[in-house]
DODREN-811927 format. One record per residue (C-alpha): residue number from 1; residue in three letters; y, z, x. Coordinates in steps of 0.001 Angstrom, whole numbers, always signed. Example, Ala and Ser with C-alpha at 12.3 -4.5 7.8 and 13.67 -1.06 7.14 Angstrom:
BEGIN
<1,Ala,<-4500,+7800,+12300>>
<2,Ser,<-1060,+7140,+13670>>
END
This chain:
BEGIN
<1,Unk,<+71875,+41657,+72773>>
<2,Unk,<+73628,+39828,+70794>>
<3,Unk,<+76934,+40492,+68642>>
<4,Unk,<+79860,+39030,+66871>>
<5,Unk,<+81857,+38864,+70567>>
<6,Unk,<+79768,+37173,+72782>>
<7,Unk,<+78722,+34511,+70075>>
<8,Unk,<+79650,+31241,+69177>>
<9,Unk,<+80633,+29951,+66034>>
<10,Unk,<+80349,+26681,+64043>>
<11,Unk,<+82947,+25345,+61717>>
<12,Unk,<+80651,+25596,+58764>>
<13,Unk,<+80533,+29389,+59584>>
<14,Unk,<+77034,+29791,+61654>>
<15,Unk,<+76685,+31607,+64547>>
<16,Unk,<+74734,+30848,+67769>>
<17,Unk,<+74171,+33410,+70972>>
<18,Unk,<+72731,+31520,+74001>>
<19,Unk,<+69834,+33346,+76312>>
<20,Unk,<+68560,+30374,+78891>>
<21,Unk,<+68501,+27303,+76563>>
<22,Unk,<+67605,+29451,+73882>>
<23,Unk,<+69968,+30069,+70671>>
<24,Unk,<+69297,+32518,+68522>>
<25,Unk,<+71287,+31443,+65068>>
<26,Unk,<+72808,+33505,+61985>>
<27,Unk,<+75640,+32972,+59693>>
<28,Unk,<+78920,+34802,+60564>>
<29,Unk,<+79544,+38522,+58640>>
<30,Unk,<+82939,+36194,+56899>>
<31,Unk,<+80147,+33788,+55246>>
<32,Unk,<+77673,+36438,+54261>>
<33,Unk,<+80525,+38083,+52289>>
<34,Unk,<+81481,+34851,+50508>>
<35,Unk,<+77805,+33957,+49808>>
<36,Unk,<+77181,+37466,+48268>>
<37,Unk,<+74525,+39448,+47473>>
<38,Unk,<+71950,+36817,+49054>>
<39,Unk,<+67882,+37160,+46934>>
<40,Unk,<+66128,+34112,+49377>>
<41,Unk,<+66332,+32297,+52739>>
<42,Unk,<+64418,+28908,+53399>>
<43,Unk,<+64487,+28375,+56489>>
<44,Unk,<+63705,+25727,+58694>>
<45,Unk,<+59917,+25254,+60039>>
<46,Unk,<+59067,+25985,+63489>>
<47,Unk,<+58633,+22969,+65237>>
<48,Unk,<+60857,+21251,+63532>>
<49,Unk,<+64119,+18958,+65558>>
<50,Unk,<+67270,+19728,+64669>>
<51,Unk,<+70538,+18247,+65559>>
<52,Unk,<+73899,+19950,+65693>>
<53,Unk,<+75697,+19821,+62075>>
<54,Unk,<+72328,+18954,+60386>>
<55,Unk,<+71515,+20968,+57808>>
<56,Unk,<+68213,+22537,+58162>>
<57,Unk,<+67788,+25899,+55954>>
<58,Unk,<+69225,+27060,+52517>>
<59,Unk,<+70785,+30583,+51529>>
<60,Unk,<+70463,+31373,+47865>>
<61,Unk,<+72598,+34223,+46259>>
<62,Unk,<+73090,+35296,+42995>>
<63,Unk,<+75596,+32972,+42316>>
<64,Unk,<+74890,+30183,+44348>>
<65,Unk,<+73026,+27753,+46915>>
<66,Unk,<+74183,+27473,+50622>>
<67,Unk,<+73115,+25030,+53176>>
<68,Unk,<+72650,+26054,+56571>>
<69,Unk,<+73393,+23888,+59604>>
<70,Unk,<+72083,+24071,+63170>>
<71,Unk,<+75070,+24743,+65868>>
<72,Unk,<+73647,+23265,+68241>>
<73,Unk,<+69887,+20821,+68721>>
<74,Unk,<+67170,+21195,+69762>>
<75,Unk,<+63565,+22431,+68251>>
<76,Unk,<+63159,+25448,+66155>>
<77,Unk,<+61326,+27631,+68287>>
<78,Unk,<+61033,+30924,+66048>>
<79,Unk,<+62068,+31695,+62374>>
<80,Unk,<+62939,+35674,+61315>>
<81,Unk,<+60358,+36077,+58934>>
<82,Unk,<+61388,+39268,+58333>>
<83,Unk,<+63680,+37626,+55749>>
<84,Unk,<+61148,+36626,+53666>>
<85,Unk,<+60451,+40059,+52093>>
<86,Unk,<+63912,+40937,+52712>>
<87,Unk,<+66921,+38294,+52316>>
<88,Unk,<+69067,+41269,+52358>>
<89,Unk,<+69384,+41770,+55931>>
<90,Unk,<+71499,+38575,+56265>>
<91,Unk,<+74323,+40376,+53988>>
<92,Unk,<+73625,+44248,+55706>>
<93,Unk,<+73286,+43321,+59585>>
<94,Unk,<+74050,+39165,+59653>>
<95,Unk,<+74544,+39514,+63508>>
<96,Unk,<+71553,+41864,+64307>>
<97,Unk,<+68476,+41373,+62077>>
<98,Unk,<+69632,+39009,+59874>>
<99,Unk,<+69385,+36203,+62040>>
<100,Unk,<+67839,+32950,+60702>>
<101,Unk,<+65957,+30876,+63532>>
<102,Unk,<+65747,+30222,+67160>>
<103,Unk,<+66127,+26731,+68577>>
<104,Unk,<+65294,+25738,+72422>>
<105,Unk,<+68089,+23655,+72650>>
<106,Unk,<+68211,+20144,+74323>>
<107,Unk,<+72006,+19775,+74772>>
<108,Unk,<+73542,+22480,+75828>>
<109,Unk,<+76959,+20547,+75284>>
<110,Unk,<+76466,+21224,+71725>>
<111,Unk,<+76409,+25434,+72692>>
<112,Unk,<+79771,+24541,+74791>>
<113,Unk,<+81480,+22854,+71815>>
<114,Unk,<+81354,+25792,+69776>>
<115,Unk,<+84101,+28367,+68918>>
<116,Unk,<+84773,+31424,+70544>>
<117,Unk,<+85177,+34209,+67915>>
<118,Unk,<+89135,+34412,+68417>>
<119,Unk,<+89202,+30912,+67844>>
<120,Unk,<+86946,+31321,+64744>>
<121,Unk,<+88962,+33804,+63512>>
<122,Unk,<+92217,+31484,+63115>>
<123,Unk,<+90315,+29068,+61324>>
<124,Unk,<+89027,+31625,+58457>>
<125,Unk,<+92241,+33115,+58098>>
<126,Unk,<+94255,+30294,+57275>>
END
């Protein structure tokens, strides 16, 4: 299972927990509480390549539009669709059922790269 500890995290504030080559992807609890009280999710279509830092799904909120970007590339493999009738989740449990997408990644180096949440940590509290 998957939690804020044994993820990685992206500068631009996603999150990504490997299983295999698989990496399930959310957006960190610090950017759910900047984006606010989020109403829709587009997210990415299965099937679809991503590459690490490439944006590939929106977050809308009541006060604004976020882009997304894929931690790490690879295919989307699986998309929560549980966020279509409720965006919410992202804001009440962004590192349990408000996760975004999978992706079967294809370079692993990209999982490697990422930060630690210590490390994460520093760079949101500057």
């Amino acid at each position: 299972m998957h939690n804020a500890e044994n993820s990685r995290y992206a500068k631009t504030h996603e999150w990504a927990h490997m299983e295999g080559d698989i990496a399930t992807v959310g957006i960190s609890n610090h950017a759910q509480e900047e984006i606010s009280d989020i109403v829709f999710v587009d997210l990415p279509k299965v099937g679809q390549q991503v590459t690490a830092g490439q944006n590939c799904c929106v977050i809308e909120s009541v006060k604004s539009a976020s882009e997304i970007y894929a931690p790490v590339s690879g295919e989307v493999i699986e998309v929560n669709t549980a966020l279509n009738n409720d965006p919410g989740l992202v804001n009440r449990e962004p590192h349990a059922g408000g996760w975004l997408f999978k992706i079967k990644m294809t370079a692993p180096a990209d999982y490697e790269a990422l930060m630690d949440l210590s490390a994460y940590q520093a760079t949101i509290q500057k």
